[in-house]
N, C-alpha and C positions, 0 to 999 in steps of 0.2 A: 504493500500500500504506500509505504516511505520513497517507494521508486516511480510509485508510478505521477503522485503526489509534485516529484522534484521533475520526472519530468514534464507534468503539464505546467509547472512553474515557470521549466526555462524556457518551453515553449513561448507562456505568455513573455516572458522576458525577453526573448529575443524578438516577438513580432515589434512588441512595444520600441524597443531598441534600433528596429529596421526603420517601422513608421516615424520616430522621430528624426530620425539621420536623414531620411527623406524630406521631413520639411525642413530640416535647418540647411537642406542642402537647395532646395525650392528658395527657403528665403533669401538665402544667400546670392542666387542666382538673380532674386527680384532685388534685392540691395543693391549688387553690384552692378543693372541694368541702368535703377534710376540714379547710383550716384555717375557712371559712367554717359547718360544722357545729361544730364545738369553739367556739366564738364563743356563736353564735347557740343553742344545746342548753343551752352552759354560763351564759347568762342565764334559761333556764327553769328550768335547777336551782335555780339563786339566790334565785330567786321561793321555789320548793320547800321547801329548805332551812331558808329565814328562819321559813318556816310554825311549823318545827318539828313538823307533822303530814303526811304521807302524800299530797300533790294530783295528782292523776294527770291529766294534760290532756291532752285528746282535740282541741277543734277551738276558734272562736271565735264568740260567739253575742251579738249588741246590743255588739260591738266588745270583749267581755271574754273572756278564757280561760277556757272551759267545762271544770271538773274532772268527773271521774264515779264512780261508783262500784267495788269493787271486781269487782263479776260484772255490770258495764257489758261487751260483749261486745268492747268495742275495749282494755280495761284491761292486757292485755299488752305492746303494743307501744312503750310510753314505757319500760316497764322492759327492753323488747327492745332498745329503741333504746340504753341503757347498754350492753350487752353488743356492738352491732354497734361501739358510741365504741372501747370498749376494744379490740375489736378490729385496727378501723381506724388507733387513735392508740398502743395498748401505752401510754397511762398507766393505772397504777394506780387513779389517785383517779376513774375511767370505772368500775372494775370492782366496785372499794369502794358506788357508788353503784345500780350492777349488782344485786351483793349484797341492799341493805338493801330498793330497790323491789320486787326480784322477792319474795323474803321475803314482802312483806305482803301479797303473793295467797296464799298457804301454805292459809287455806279453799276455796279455789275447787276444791281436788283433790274436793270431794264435791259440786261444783254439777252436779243433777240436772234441772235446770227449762230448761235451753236446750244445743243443741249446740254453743255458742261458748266451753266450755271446751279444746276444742282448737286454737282462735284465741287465747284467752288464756294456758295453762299452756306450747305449745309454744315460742311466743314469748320467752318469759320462763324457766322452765326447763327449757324443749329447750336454748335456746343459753347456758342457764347451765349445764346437763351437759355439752355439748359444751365448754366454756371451762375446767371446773373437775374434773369425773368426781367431783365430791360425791352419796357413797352418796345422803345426805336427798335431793339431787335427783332422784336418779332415781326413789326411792320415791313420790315426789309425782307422777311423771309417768305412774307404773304407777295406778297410785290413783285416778287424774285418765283415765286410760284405762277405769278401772272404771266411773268416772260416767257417761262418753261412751257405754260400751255399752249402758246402761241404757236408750237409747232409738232402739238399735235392736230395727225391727219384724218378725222374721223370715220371715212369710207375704209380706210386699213386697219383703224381703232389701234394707230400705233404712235406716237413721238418719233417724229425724223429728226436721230443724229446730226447728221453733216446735210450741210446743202450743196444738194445735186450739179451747181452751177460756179462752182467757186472753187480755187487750188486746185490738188492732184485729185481730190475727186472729183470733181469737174471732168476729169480727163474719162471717167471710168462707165459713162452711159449709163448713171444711175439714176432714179426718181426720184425714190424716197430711200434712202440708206438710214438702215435702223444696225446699229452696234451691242453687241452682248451690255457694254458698258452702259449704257442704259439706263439697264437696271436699276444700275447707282442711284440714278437722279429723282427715281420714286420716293424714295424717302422725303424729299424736300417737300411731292405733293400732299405726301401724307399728313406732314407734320402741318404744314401751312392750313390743310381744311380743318385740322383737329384746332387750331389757333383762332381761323376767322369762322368755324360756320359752315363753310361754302363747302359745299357736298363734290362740287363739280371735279375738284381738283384728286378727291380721293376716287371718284369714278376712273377718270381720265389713269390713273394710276394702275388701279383695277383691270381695266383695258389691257394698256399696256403689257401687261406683266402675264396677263391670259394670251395672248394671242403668240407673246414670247414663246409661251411654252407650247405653244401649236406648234410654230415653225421655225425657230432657232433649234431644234433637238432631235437630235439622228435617235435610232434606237436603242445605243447604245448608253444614252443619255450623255452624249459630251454635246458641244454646242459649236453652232458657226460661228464664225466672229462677224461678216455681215449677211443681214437678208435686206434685199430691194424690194422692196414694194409698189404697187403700182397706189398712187397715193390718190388718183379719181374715180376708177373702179374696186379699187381695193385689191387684194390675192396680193402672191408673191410671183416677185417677176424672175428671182436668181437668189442662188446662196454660194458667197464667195470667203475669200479673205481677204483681212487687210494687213495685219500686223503675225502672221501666223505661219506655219512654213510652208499650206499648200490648201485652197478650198476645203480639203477632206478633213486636216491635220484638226490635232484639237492643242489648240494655242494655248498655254500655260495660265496665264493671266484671265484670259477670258473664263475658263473655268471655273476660279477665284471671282470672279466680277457676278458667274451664275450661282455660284453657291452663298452667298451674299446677298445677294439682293433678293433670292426668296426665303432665304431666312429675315428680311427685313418684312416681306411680304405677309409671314407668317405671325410676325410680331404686331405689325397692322391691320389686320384682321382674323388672325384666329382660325380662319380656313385651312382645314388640317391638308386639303390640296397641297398646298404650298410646302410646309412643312414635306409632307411624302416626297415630292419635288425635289426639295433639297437633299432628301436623304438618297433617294437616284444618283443625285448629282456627286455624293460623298460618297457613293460605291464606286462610280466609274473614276473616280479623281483615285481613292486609295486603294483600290482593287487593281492599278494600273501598271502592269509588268514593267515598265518604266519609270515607276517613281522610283529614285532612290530611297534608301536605308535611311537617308537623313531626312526625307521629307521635305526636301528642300529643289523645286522639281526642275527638271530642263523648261528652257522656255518655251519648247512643245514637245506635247509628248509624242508626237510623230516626228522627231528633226532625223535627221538622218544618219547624224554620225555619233548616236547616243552610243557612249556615253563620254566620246568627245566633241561638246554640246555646252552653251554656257546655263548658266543656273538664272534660275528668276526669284530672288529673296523677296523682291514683291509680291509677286504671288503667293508666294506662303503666307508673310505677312499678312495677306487679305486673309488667305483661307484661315489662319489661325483666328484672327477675331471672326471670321465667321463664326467658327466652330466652337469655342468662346459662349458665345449667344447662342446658338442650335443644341450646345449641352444644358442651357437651362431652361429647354422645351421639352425637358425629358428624354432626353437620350447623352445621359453620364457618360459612356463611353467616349463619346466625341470629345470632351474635355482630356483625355489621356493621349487622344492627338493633336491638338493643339499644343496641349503642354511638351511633347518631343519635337514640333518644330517650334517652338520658344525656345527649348535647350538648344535645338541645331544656331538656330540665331543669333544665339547670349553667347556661344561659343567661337573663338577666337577665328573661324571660318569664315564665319560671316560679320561678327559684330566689331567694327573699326576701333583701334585704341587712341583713346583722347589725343588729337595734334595731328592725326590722319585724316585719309580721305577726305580731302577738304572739308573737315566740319561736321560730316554728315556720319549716322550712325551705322547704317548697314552698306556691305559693301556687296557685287557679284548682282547686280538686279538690269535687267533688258526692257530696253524700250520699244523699238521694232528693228530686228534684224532687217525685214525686207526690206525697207529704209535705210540703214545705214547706221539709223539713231540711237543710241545711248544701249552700246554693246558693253557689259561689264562694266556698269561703272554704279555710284549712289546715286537714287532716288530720293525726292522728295515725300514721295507715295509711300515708298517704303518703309522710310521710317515713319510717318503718321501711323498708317496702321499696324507698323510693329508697337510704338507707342498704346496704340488703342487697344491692340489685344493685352495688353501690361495689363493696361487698368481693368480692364474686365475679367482679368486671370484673377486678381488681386480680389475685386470686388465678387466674384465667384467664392474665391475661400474665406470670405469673412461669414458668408451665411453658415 
């Protein structure tokens, strides 16, 4: 009885013993993320600052920090990332800085030329209405919701992306070009009808996000990155690529962008659809003979010379705060991948040591090969939503 006694003792002894070395090793890993962002964020400010003008840095280009424009469609997320600091650290002098960046997109509530003001305004203030419940905030977000409806097409019941007539798509004989990325921009309708009232914009949303899932998804549940629409009669006219390694390929990021955004869908109304949706989406992403071990994926998983292939830290990044938020819809397991690409991340692979990579946190993330644009290098994107999945890891284990 004395043996059997000692050993369910050390049994309990050693789980207990496991489980805690576990989280001291978890906390550790979230210590050393946010003191290693406060560091390395607070020498791009500095940069910033000194300017004495508004530089918003996006990625690094001929080994310099590429600043962009204010209706550049990644322009939210530097000022997003102040609001995740503050969040993460509760200094002031994070929110102060919050403030002043999100601020200077304050035009973009009327940009009508591209659907990436809901990548931009949500970014910056969604999570500055969430942090503040500043009336001006949210007026800009309803506002900025107005602009976004603008270009949806209602015989397609879909948001045209890019316009058909302008740039390299211009060149490409399309109508209505609808992009996986998309998705993203729902959120901003959602939030904006839930602020003013106005039903229209959670409809419109709605739409979108159904007709997604008709026709952006092969059987296998990966996604095109464009479908054309015919935007008078409606149907679809073509399903192509843009950023991806071949029409068929399923583009890293896009993936992330689908598994995302119907988890946002799901969060918005509750329609277990969505939810199912996204859990398709998480078997073909992690079921993928081509993911790597680290979870950390090629920037398509059809590229051709996997697995000498660059990596996409953004698309983790995204799918890990997806999955973040799709674990607290009931399905636990999800969080235990999230959390192994948080470690791939937080680890010396990907996550830049303060005085590197010009500034920026995570290093190895692709913008579009077919392009030319931003092969291996840091994101803006990146690090936001590595940032965002932090705070949602964090606020996940306080409950």
């Amino acid at each position: 009885m004395k043996k059997i006694l000692l050993s369910i003792t050390l049994s309990i002894w050693l789980t207990s013993s496991c489980s805690t070395a576990a989280k001291n090793t978890n906390d550790k890993i979230i210590s050393n993320d946010v003191a290693l962002a406060t560091h390395q964020i607070g020498r791009q400010v500095e940069i910033i600052e000194k300017s004495a003008i508004f530089l918003n840095p996006r990625t690094v280009k001929d080994n310099k920090i590429e600043y962009i424009a204010i209706d550049d469609w990644t322009s939210g997320f530097f000022p997003g990332t102040m609001w995740l600091m503050y969040d993460l650290t509760k200094d002031i002098k994070w929110k102060k800085l919050a403030v002043k960046y999100t601020e200077n997109l304050d035009s973009i509530k009327y940009l009508t030329s591209h659907h990436d003001v809901g990548f931009i305004i949500n970014c910056s203030y969604g999570n500055a209405y969430k942090q503040t419940h500043k009336e001006a905030y949210k007026s800009v977000i309803i506002e900025a919701a107005k602009s976004l409806s603008t270009r949806f097409r209602p015989s397609a019941g879909v948001i045209q992306s890019w316009d058909e007539d302008r740039g390299w798509q211009g060149t490409k004989g399309w109508m209505c070009p609808v992009i996986i990325d998309n998705m993203m921009n729902l959120e901003l309708l959602f939030k904006a009808s839930d602020l003013s009232g106005d039903s229209s914009f959670r409809k419109m949303a709605i739409s979108h996000a159904n007709v997604t899932m008709q026709n952006h998804f092969r059987s296998d549940f990966s996604c095109y990155h464009v479908v054309d629409y015919d935007k008078v009669k409606g149907g679809v006219r073509s399903k192509c690529t843009a950023q991806g390694y071949s029409n068929e390929s399923a583009w890293a990021r896009g993936q992330a962008w689908a598994l995302y955004g119907y988890s946002v869908c799901y969060r918005e109304t509750k329609n277990k659809k969505y939810l199912d949706f996204a859990d398709k989406i998480f078997n073909f992403i992690f079921s993928n003979k081509n993911m790597p071990a680290d979870l950390i994926p090629y920037w398509d998983f059809n590229a051709p010379n996997i697995p000498n292939e660059p990596r996409d830290a953004s698309a983790a990044a995204i799918m890990a705060s997806a999955l973040y938020e799709l674990s607290s819809f009931e399905r636990p397991g999800y969080k235990k991948i999230a959390d192994k690409i948080m470690n791939s991340l937080s680890s010396p692979a990907y996550l830049a040591i303060v005085g590197t990579n010009s500034n920026f946190l995570l290093m190895h993330s692709v913008g579009s090969i077919p392009h030319g644009n931003e092969i291996d290098v840091p994101l803006n994107y990146a690090d936001y939503y590595f940032l965002e999945a932090l705070t949602r890891k964090i606020n996940l284990e306080k409950l």
